[in-house]
VEXGU-501037 format. One line per 4 residues: number of its first residue (from 1); their letters; for each residue x, y, z of C-alpha. Coordinates in Angstrom, 2 decimals. Each point is the difference from the previous one (the first is absolute). Layout:
BEGIN
NUM> A> X:Y:Z; ...
% end
This chain:
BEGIN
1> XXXX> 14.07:-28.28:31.07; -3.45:0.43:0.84; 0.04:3.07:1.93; 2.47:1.29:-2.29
5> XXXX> -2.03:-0.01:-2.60; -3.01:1.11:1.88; 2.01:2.80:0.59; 1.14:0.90:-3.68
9> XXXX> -4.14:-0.29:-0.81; -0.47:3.03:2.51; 2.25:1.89:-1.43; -1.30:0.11:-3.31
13> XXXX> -3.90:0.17:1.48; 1.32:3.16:1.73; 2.29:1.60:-2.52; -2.78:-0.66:-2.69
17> XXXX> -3.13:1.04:1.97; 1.97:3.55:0.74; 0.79:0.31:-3.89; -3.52:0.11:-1.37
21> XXXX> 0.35:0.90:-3.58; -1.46:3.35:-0.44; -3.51:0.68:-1.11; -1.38:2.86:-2.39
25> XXXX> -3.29:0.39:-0.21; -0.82:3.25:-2.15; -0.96:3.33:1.65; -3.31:1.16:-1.26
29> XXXX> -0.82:3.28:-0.41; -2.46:2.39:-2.18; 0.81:0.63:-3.47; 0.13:3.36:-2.44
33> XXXX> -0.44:-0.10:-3.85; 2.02:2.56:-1.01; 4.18:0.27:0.26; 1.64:2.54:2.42
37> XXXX> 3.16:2.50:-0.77; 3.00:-2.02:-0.32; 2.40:2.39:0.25; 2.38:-1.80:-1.69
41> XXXX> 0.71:-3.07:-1.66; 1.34:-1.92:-3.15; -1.29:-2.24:-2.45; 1.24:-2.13:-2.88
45> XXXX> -0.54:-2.38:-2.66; 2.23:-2.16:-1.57; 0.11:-2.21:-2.93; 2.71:-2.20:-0.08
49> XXXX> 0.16:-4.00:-0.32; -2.66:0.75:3.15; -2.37:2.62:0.09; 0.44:1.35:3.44
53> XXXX> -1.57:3.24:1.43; 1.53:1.73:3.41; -1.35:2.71:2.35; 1.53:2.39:3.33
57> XXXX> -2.76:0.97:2.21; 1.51:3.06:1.23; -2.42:1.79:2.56; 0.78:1.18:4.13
61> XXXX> -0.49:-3.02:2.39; -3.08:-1.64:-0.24; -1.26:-3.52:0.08; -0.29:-1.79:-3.44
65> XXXX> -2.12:-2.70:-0.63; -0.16:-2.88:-3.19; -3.55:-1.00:-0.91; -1.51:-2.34:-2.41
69> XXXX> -3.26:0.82:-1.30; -2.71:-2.52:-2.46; -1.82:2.37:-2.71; -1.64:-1.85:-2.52
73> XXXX> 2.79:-2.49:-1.68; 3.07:1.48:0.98; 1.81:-0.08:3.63; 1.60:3.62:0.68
77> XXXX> 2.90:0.69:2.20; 0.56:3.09:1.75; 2.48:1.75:2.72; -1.91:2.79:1.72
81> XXXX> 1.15:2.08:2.34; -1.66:1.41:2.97; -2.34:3.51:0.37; -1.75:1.59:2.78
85> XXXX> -3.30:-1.10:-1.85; 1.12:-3.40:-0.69; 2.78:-1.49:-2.77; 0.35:0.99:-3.43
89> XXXX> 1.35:-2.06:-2.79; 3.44:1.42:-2.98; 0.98:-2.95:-1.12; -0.97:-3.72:-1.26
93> XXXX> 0.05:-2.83:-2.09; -3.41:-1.80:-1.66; 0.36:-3.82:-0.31; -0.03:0.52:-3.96
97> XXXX> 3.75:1.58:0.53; -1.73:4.07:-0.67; 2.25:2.19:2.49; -1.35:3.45:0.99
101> XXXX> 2.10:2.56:2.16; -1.80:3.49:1.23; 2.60:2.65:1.10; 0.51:3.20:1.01
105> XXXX> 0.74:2.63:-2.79; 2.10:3.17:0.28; -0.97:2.63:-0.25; -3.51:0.14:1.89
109> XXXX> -2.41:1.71:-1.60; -3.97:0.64:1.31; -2.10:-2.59:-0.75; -3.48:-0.73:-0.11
113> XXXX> -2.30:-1.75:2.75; -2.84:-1.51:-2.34; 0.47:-1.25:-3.39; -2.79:1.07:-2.98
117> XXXX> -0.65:-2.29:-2.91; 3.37:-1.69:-1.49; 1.89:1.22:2.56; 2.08:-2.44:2.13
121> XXXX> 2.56:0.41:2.87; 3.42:-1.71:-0.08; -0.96:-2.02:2.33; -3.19:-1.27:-1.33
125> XXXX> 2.24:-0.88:-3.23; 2.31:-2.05:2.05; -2.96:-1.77:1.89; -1.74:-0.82:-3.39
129> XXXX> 3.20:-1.36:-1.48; 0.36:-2.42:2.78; -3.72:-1.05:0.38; -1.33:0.43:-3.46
133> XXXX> 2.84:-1.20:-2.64; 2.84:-1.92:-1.01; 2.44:1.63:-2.24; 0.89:3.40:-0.43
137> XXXX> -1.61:0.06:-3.60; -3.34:-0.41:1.91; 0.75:3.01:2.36; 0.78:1.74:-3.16
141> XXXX> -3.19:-0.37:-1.76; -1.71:1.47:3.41; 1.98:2.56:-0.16; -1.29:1.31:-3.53
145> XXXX> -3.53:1.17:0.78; 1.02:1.19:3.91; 2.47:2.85:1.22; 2.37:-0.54:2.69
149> XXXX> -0.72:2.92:2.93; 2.34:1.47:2.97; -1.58:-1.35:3.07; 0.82:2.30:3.70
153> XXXX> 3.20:-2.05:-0.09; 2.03:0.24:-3.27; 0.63:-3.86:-1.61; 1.28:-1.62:-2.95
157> XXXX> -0.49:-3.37:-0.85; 2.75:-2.87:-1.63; -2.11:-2.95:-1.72; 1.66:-2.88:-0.80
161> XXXX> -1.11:-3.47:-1.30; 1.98:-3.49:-0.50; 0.15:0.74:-4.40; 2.24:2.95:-0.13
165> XXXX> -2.04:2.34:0.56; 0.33:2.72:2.32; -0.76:3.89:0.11; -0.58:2.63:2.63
169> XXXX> -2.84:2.37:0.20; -0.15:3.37:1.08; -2.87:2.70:-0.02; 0.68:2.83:-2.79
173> XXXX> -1.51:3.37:-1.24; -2.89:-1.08:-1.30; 1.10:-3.75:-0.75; 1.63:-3.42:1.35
177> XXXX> 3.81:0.25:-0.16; 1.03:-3.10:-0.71; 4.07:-1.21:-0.21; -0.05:-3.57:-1.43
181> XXXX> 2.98:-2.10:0.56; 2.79:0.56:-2.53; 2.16:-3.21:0.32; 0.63:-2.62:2.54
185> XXXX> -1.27:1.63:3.21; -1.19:3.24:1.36; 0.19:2.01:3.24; -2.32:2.16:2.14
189> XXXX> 1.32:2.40:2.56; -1.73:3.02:1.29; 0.53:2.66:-2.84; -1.97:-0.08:-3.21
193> XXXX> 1.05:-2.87:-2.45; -2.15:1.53:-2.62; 2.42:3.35:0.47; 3.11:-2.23:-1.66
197> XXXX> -1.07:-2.19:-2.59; 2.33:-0.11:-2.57; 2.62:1.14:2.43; 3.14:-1.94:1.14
201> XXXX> -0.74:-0.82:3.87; 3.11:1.74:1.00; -2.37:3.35:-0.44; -2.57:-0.50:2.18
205> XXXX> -0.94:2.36:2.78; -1.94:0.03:2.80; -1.10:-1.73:3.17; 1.33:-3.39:-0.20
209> XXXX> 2.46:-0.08:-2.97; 2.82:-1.04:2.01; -1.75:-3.01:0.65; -1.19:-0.47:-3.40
213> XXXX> 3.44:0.70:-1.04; 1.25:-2.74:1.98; -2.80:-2.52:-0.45; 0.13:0.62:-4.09
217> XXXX> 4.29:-0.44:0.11; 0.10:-3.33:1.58; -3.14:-1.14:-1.61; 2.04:0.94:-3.39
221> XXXX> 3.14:-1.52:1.14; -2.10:-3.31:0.97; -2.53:0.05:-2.42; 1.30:-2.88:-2.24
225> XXXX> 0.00:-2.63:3.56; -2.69:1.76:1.90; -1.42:-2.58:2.74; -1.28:0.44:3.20
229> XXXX> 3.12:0.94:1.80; 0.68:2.52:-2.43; -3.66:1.58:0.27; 0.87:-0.35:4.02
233> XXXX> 3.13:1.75:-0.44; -1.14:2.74:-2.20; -2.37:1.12:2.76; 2.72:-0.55:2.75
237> XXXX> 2.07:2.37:-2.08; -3.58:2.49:-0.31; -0.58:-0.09:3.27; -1.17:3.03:2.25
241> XXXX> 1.58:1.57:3.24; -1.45:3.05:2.37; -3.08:0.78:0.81; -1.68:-2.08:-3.22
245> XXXX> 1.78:-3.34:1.01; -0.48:-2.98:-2.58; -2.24:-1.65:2.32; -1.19:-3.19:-1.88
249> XXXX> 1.84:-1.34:-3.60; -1.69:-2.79:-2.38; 1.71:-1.39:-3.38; -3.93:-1.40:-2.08
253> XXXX> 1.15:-3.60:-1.40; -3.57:0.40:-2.35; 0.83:-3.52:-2.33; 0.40:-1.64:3.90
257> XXXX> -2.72:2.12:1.66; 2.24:0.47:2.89; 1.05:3.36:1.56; 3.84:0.05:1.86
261> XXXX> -0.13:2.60:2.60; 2.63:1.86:2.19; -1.09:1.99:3.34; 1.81:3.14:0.84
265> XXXX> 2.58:-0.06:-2.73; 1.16:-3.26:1.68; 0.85:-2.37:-2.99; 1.77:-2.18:1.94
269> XXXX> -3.45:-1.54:1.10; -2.56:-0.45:-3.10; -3.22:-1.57:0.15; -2.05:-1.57:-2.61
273> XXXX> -3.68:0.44:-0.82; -2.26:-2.57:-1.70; -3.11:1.50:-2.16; -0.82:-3.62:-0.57
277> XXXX> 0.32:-1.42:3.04; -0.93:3.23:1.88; 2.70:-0.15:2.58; 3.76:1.88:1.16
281> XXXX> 2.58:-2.00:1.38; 3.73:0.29:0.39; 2.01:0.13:-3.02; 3.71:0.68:0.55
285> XXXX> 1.85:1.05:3.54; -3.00:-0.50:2.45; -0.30:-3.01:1.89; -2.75:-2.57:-0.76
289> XXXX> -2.95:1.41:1.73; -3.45:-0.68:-1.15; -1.25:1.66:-3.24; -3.79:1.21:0.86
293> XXXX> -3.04:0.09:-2.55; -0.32:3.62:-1.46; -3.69:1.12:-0.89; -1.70:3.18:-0.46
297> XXXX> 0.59:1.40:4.01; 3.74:-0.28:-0.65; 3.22:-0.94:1.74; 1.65:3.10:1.12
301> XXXX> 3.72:0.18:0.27; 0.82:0.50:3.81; -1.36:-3.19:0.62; 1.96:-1.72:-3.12
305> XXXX> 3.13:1.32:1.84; -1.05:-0.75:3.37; -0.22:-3.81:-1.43; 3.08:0.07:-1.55
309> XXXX> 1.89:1.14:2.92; -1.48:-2.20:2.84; -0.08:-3.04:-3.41; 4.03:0.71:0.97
313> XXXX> -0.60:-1.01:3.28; -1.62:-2.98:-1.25; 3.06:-1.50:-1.63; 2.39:0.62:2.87
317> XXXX> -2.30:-2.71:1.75; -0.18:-2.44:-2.50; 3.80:0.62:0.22; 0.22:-1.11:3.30
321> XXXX> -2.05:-2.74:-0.08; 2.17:-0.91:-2.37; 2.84:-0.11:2.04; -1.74:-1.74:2.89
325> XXXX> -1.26:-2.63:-2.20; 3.56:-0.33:-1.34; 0.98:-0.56:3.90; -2.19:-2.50:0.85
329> XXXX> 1.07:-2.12:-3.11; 3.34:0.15:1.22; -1.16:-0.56:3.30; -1.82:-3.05:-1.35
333> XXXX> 2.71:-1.82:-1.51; 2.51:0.74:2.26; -2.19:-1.91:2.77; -0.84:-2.93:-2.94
337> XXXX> 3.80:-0.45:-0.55; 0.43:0.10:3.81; -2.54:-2.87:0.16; 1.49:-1.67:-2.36
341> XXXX> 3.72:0.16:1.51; -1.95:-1.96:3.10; -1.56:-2.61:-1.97; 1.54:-3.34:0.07
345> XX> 1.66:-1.22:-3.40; -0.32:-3.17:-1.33
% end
């Protein structure tokens, strides 16, 4: 019996050494300060019994990191995505529940290099929203002294905070276009919301209104039970093919502080992001790897899959240790009950 279970105790030493749950330690790199083209992309906001915001990162294949940064009170999340000069943040979450999304906008027009005295880029809006305030009213009363500005890249912005309150902002002739939300929810694409207001969303136009189309329909048909699976499935539904992919997804859970996020349109595997606890870990269809700490030099998303994939691997040892501890229990009574056929009775 000895030796047998000697034996069983190697087994697992062996089987368990070779397993090694997976390790992530963050990749750190330089960082930028202003947001890159994103070619494509869509964004929501919904208010339902849940307010729940969504975005498609649709750009050509490049790494995407998720960041967590301190500025003053508030914790702000971030995906960024990778540039020859470094990473550039579109899209985030503050820990007061204030979402800001900076997209590309159809059609391009020239823009400036340098801004002159209440001038602002897009993107300067959208990284004052998520550093500086906490509701949209607040980004609002910015707003009223300052003039939104075409930047080299063309950008609009969605704003949306945890109250109800959500708009988008675009640069205009000679002032801010703003297109507040009218309703439950509102959706950003790539064409100019402030070109349709008023207008049913069966007559937009433009780069992207397919997917707005078919974000705004199933957010419509869903609106009245809108959870996280819904906000998941609208941006399944949204998602991008060719040579813009949908390379990262995240449904913003602001009254949780958590962020659910999909990597190349695969919903079947979702992680979940912590602003308060600052860390990712598996959420639904990945195996129990490790989450990892997330802080301001990121977690980038190769190595999330990488985990998940050898975290697989993981399980199919515990599985057979498993089954050899299973056979050496049987082993073990089989020889006690063997034993105790030889003992004498009274």
């Amino acid at each position: 019996m000895r030796k047998t279970t000697l034996l069983l105790l190697s087994a697992m030493v062996l089987v368990l050494g070779s397993a090694g749950r997976p390790t992530m330690e963050p990749i750190r790199r330089h960082d930028v300060s202003a947001p890159g083209s994103a070619f494509a992309c869509t964004s929501f906001a919904v208010y339902s019994d849940e307010t729940l915001y969504g975005m498609n990162f649709d750009y050509p294949d490049v790494e995407v990191r998720f960041t967590i940064n301190t500025v003053g009170d508030l914790r702000v999340f971030q995906m960024e995505f990778e540039q020859e000069d470094g990473w550039a943040p579109t899209v985030g979450m503050n820990s007061a529940g204030l979402f800001a999304s900076c997209q590309m906008l159809f059609p391009e027009v020239e823009g400036a290099i340098t801004t002159a005295g209440d001038e602002l880029f897009t993107w300067q809006l959208y990284r004052s929203a998520l550093h500086d305030f906490v509701t949209a009213e607040d980004v609002d009363r910015y707003l009223s002294d300052k003039r939104v500005v075409h930047w080299s890249v063309t950008l609009h912005d969605l704003i949306a905070d945890p109250h109800g309150d959500a708009m988008v902002v675009e640069p205009g002739d000679g002032e801010n276009v703003i297109t507040r939300i009218d309703g439950d929810f509102i959706v950003m694409a790539n064409f100019p919301n402030g070109d349709f207001v008023g207008q049913s969303y069966e007559n937009v136009s433009g780069v992207g209104a397919k997917r707005y189309k078919v974000a705004y329909e199933h957010i419509q048909n869903h609106k009245d039970a809108f959870d996280v699976d819904q906000a998941l499935e609208t941006l399944e539904k949204a998602v991008s093919t060719g040579d813009w992919p949908t390379l990262c997804s995240m449904v913003f859970y602001p009254e949780q502080g958590e962020v659910f996020i999909a990597l190349a349109s695969d919903f079947s595997r979702i992680w979940r992001l912590s602003l308060e606890d600052q860390t990712i870990e598996p959420y639904r269809g990945l195996a129990r790897v490790r989450g990892v700490q997330v802080d301001a030099s990121g977690v980038v998303a190769s190595e999330l899959e990488a985990a998940a994939d050898s975290g697989g691997g993981y399980w199919i040892y515990v599985a057979v240790v498993a089954v050899v501890l299973a056979g050496g229990a049987c082993l073990l009574t089989i020889k006690k009950r063997e034993r105790g056929c030889q003992e004498p009775r009274d």
